[in-house]
N, C-alpha and C positions, 0 to 999 in steps of 0.2 A: 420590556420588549426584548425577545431576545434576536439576536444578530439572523443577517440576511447574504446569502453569495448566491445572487439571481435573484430565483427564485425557490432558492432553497430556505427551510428556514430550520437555523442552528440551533439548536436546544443541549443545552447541562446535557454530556453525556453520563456523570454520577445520578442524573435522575432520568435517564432511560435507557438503562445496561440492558433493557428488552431488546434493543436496536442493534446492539453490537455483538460479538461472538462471545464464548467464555473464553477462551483465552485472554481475549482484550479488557473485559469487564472484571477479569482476577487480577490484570496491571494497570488498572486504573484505580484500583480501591487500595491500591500500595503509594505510588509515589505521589514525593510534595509536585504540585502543581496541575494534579488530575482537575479541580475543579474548573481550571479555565478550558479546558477541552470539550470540542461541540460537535456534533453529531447529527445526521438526520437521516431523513426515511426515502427514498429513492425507489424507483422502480426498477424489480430484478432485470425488466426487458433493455429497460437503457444503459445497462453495465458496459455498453460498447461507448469510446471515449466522445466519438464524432454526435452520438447517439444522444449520447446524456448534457456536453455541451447545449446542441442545438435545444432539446427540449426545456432544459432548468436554465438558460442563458446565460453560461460560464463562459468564458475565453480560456481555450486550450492549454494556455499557458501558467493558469493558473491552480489548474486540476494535475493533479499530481498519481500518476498508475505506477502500483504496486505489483512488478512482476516479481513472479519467485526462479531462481535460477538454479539451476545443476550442474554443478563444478564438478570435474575431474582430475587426478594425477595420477597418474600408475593406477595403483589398485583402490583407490581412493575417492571415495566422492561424499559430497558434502554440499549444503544449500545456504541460497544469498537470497535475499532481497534488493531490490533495482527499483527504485522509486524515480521517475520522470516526470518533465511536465507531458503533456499531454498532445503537445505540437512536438515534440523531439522522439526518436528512435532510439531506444538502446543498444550501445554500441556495444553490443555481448562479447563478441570475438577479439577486440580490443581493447578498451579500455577496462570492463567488467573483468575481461579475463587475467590482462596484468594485475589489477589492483586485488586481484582475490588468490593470484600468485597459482590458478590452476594451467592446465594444459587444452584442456576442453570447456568451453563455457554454454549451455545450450535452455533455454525456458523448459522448466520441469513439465513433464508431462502435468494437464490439469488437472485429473485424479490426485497424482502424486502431491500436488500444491495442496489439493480439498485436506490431503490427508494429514498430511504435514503440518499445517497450520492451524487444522481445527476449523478456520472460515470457510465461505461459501466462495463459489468462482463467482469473480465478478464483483467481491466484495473485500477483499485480501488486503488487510492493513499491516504496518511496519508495527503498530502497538498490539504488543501481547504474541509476534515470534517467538519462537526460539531462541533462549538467552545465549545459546554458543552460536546463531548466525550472524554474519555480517549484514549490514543493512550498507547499501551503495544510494546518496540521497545527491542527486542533483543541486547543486548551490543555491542555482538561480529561482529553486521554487521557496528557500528558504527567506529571501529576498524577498516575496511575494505577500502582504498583510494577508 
């Protein structure tokens, strides 16, 4: 039986890379530990966090949103990933912005993200970015089974 968060239900994602992007399904067929990774099939309309909470019966806290970010310095720009839980805000302008050592910190336009990434908006995972971005991961979701 495979694992449950609500009422989602987690399935081997090496045996349903249909589900996921190509980016993600080319780094998941690389590294030790792909097989315990799990996956599922959600509705594109509850990609909004309150949305998909309330309907799959997740607590905020434990859902984790992948935003993509646009750093700047001078003539320089370059993209982060900002992975939250889902009851907190990211603190772009601050925190995001020191630890990523830009001047300008702002959520990429969402084209720019569709384009960048290869995913779909609304479905944007930290696996299978771009190997020179930074991924910025909140602790406290990592704490989280």
């Amino acid at each position: 039986m495979d694992p449950r968060l609500g009422a989602l239900q987690l399935l081997p994602a090496l045996e349903h890379l249909d589900l996921v992007a190509t980016p993600t399904a080319g780094l998941l067929q690389t590294p030790p530990g792909a097989e315990s990774v799990r996956v599922c099939t959600i509705d594109p309309e509850l990609s909004d966090t309150a949305a998909f909470c309330a309907h799959y019966g997740t607590a905020l806290e434990v859902c984790g949103n992948c935003v993509i970010l646009e750093a700047t310095r001078g003539e320089r720009t370059w993209y982060a990933a900002c992975v939250i839980p889902g009851s907190t805000r990211a603190d772009v302008n601050g925190l995001a912005r020191r630890t990523l050592g830009a001047r300008k910190v702002s959520f990429a336009p969402m084209a720019t993200a569709v384009e960048l990434t290869g995913m779909e908006y609304g479905a944007i995972t930290p696996v299978g970015l771009p190997t020179d971005w930074s991924i910025l991961l909140d602790g406290s979701l990592v704490e989280n089974e």
